[in-house]
C-alpha positions in Angstrom: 113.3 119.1 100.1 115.9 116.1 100.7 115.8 113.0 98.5 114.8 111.8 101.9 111.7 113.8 102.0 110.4 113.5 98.7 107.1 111.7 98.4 107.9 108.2 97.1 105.3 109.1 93.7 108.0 111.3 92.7 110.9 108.9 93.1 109.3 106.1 90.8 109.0 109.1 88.0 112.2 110.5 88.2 113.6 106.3 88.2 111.2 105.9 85.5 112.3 108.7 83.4 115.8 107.8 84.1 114.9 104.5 82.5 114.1 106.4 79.5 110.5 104.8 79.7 106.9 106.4 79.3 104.1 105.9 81.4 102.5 103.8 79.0 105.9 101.5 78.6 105.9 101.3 82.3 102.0 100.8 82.9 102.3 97.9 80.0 106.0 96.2 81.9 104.1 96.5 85.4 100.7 94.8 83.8 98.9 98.4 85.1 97.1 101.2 83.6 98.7 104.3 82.4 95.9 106.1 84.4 97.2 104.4 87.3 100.9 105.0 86.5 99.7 108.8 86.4 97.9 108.9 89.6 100.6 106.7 91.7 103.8 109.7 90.7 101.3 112.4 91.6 100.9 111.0 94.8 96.9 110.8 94.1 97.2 107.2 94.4 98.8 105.9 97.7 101.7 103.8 96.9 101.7 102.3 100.4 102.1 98.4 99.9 105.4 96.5 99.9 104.6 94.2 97.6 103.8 96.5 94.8 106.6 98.9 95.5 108.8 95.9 94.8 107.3 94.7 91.7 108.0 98.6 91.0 111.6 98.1 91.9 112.0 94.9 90.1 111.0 97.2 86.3 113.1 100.2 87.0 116.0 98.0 88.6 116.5 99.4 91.3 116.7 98.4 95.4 112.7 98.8 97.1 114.7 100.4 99.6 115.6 103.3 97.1 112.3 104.2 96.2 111.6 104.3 100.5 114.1 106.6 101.1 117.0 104.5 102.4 120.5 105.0 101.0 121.8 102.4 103.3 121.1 98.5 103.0 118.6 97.2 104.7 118.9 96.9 108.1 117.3 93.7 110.4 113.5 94.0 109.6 113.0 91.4 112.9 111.8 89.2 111.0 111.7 85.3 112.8 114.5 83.1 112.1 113.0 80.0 110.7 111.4 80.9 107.5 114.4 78.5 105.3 113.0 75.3 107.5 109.2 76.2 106.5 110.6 76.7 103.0 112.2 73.1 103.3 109.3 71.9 104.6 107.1 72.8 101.7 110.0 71.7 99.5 110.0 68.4 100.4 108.3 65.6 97.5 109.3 62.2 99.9 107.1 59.6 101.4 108.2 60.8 104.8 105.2 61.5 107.0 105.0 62.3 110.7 103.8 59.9 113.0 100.8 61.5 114.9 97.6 60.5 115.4 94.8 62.5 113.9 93.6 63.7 117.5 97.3 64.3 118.6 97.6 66.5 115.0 94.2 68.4 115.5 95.6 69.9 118.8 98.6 70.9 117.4 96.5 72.5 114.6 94.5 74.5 117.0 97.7 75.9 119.1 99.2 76.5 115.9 96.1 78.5 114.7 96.0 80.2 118.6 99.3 81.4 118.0 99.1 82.6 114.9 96.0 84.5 116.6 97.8 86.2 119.4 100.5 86.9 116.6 103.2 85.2 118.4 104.8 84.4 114.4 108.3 83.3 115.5 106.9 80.7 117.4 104.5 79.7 114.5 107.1 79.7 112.2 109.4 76.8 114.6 106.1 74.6 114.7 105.6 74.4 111.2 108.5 71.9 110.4 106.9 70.0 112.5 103.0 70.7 112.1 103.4 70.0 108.2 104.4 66.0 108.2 102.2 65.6 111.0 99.7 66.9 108.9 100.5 65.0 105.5 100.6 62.3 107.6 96.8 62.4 108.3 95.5 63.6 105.0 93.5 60.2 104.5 91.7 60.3 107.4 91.5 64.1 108.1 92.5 66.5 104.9 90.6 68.9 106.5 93.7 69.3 109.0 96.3 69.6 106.4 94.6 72.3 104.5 94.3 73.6 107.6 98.2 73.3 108.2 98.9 75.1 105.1 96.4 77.5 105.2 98.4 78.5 109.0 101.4 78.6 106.8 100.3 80.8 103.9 98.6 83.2 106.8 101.9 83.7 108.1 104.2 83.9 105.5 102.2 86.9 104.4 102.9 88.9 106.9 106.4 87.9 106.7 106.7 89.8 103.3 107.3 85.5 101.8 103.8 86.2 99.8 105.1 84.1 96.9 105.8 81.3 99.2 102.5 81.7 101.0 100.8 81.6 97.6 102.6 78.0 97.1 100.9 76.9 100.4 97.4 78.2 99.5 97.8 76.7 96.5 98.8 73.3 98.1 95.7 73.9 100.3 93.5 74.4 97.3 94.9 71.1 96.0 94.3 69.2 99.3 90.8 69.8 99.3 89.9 69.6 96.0 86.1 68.1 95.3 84.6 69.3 98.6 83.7 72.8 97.9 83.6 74.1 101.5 87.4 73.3 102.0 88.5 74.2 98.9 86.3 77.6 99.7 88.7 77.9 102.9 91.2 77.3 100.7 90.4 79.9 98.4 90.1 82.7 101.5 94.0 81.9 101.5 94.6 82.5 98.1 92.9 85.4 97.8 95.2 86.8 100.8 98.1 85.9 99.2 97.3 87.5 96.0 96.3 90.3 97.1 100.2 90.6 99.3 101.3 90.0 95.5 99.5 93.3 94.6 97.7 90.7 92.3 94.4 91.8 92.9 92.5 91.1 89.9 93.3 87.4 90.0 92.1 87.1 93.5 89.2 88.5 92.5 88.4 86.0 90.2 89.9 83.2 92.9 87.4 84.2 95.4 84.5 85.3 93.4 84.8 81.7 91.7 85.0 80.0 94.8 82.2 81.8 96.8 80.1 80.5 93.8 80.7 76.7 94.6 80.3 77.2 98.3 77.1 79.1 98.2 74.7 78.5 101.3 76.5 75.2 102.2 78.6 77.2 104.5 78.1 80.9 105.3 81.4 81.7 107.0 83.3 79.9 104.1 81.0 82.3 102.0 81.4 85.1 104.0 85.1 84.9 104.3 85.1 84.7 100.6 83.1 87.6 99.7 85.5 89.7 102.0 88.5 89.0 100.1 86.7 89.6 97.4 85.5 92.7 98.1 89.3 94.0 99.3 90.4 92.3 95.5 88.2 94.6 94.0 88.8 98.1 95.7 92.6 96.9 95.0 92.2 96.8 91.5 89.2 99.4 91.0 86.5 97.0 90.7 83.3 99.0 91.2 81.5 95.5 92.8 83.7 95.9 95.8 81.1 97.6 98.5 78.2 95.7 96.8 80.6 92.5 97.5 81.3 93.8 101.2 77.5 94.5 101.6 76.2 90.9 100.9 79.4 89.9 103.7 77.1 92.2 106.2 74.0 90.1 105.5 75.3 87.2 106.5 77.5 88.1 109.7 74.2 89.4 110.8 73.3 85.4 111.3 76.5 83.8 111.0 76.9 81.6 114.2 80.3 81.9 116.4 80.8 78.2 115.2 83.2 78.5 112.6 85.1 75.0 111.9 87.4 76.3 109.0 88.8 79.4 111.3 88.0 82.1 108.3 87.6 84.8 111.1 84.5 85.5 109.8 81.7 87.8 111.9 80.3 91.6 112.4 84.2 92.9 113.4 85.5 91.2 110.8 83.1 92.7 107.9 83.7 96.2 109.8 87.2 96.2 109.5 86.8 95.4 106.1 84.4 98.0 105.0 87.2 100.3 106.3 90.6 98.7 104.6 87.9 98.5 101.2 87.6 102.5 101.7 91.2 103.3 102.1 92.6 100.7 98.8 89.7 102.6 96.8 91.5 105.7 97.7 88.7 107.0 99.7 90.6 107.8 103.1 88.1 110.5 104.8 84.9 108.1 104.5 87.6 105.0 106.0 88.5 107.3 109.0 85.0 108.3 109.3 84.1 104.6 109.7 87.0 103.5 111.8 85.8 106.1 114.3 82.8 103.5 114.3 84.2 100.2 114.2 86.3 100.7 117.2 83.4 101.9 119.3 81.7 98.4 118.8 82.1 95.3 120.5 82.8 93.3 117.6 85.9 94.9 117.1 87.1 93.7 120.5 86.0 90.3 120.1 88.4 89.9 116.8 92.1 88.6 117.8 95.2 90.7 118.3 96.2 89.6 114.8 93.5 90.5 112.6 93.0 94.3 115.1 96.5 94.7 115.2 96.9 94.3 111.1 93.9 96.6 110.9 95.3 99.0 112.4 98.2 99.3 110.6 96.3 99.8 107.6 94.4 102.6 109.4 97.7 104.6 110.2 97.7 104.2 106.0 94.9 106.1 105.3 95.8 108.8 108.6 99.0 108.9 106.2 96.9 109.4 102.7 94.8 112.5 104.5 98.2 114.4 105.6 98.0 113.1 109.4 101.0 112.1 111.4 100.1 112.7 114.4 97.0 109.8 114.1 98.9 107.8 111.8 101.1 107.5 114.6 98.7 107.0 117.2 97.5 104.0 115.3 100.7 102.5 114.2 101.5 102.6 118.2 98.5 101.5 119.6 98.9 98.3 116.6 102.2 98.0 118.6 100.7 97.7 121.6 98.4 94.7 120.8 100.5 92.7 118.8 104.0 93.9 118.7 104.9 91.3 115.7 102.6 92.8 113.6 104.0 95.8 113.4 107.9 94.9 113.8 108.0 91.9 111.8 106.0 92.6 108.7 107.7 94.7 105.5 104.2 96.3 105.2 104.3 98.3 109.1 107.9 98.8 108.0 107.2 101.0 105.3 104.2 103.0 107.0 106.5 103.6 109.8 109.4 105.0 107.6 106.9 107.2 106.0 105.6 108.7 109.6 109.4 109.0 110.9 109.9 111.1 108.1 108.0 113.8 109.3 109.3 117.2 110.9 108.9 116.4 113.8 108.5 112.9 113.4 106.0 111.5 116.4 108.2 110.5 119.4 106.8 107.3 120.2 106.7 106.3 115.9 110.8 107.3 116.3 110.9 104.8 118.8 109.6 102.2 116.4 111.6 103.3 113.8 114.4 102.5 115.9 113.2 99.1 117.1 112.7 98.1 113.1 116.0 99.2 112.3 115.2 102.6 110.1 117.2 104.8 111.4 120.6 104.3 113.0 
């Protein structure tokens, strides 16, 4: 077996032991459990998400790229040009507000929030200069549109692999609609998001748990959105409340009406999915593939945008990976390609699920293509 080939479990333990560091010294520096050190360099434990492989990197000081695989440095990810102007944008403490009215801002809300839907993220990210001052500019009359603006922003810079910056703009969103519970519940569905990028998933846990609290019947997609997140947060971090948190989500999509002012996405396709990602964090890939046979079948899965099917999908070639299958790990990594090609060439997260697949012998053709495209191989 190449250094190449080697599961990635076994590169964090041999970088661990070449730290001269125990399981317990590296559990306590990564704010884990040494059970979940253990599991994680056996391989039991998928170690699949980009965030937490470079938190990983970060204590044994060394490249993420190292602990993929990749000798080289990294190559063009495709990531959209932009990002520095939204990070100026949320970096700026002036007066200077845009000029819009608030009817003139709420359309450019809605495209923004379209766009972001039909994951067209390089054009999001060159409105959002723009959409931000706009927004600020409105915040007496309409703060509902600037947490709205942020909320676009945080969505986004998530799937850039920026979590920590989309964690500022969830925050700034939380801040915007403090004292109305609602808003500050849509709010909170951001936070939780970016948290759980972070690989912070007991804190968004308690984020969304708190929030879904204050929002209680006074909005059920709000509550409903919230529940989700916090039913992901808990199968992150081994919380056994997560399918009980998922189950109450069913309840309402059952009579949640399409109406849904705050844009949490929330519905039947959108619990489905999530009963299936909740399965494969927990570990539990056979009963996720079992129920993704399911979801797909329904029409509630068609009804959710080319975003939200597209990112699913992505985590479904995860848990085809977890079970030993290439083959349908890359089935689903290219049909995620073909609905939303952004989502899987632009985010750090697709990137490392499609190193893993090219790495088999024979590595699927059409996955070798992606691989390509991303710029993993040469």
């Amino acid at each position: 077996m190449t250094s190449a080939d080697e599961p990635i479990g076994r590169r964090v333990a041999r970088w661990r032991a070449r730290r001269r560091m125990t399981q317990q010294m590296f559990a306590d520096r990564l704010g884990r459990s040494k059970s979940w050190v253990d599991k994680t360099e056996q391989g039991v434990r998928p170690l699949d998400r980009y965030p937490v492989i470079q938190e990983i990197a970060r204590v044994l000081r060394v490249d993420p790229l190292v602990l993929l695989g990749e000798r080289r440095p990294p190559p063009s990810t495709g990531q959209p040009d932009g990002v520095d102007g939204v990070r100026a944008a949320l970096a700026r403490y002036d007066d200077h507000c845009g000029t819009a009215s608030v009817a003139e801002t709420g359309r450019h809300v809605a495209h923004a929030w379209l766009t972001y839907q039909h994951a067209h993220y390089a054009q999001v990210v060159r409105l959002l200069p723009r959409l931000l001052p706009a927004a600020q500019g409105v915040r007496a009359q309409a703060p509902g549109l600037l947490v709205q603006a942020y909320r676009i922003t945080s969505s986004v810079l998530v799937k850039l692999g920026e979590a920590d910056l989309g964690w500022l703009a969830a925050d700034r969103a939380a801040g915007v609609a403090s004292g109305d519970a609602v808003l500050a519940g849509a709010a909170a569905v951001s936070v939780g998001q970016a948290l759980r990028a972070l690989g912070r998933d007991r804190l968004a846990l308690v984020a969304t748990l708190a929030a879904a609290r204050r929002v209680g019947s006074a909005s059920e997609p709000v509550h409903g959105a919230l529940l989700l997140q916090a039913g992901l947060a808990a199968a992150g971090c081994g919380d056994t409340r997560s399918e009980e948190l998922i189950g109450r989500a069913v309840d309402l999509a059952a009579r949640v009406a399409a109406d849904d002012p705050h844009r949490t996405g929330f519905g039947p396709g959108a619990v489905e999915a999530a009963r299936v990602v909740a399965a494969i964090e927990r570990g539990d890939a056979g009963q996720a593939l079992r129920r993704h046979e399911q979801t797909v079948r329904r029409e509630a899965w068609r009804r959710l945008p080319a975003e939200h099917r597209a990112a699913y999908l992505v985590d479904v070639a995860r848990a085809y990976l977890q079970v030993g299958d290439l083959p349908g790990a890359g089935r689903a990594l290219v049909e995620a390609d073909a609905v939303a090609p952004a989502e899987v060439r632009c985010r750090p997260l697709a990137r490392t699920v499609i190193a893993e697949v090219a790495r088999g012998h024979p590595a699927p053709a059409d996955v070798a293509r992606l691989a390509t495209l991303v710029g993993l191989t040469r």
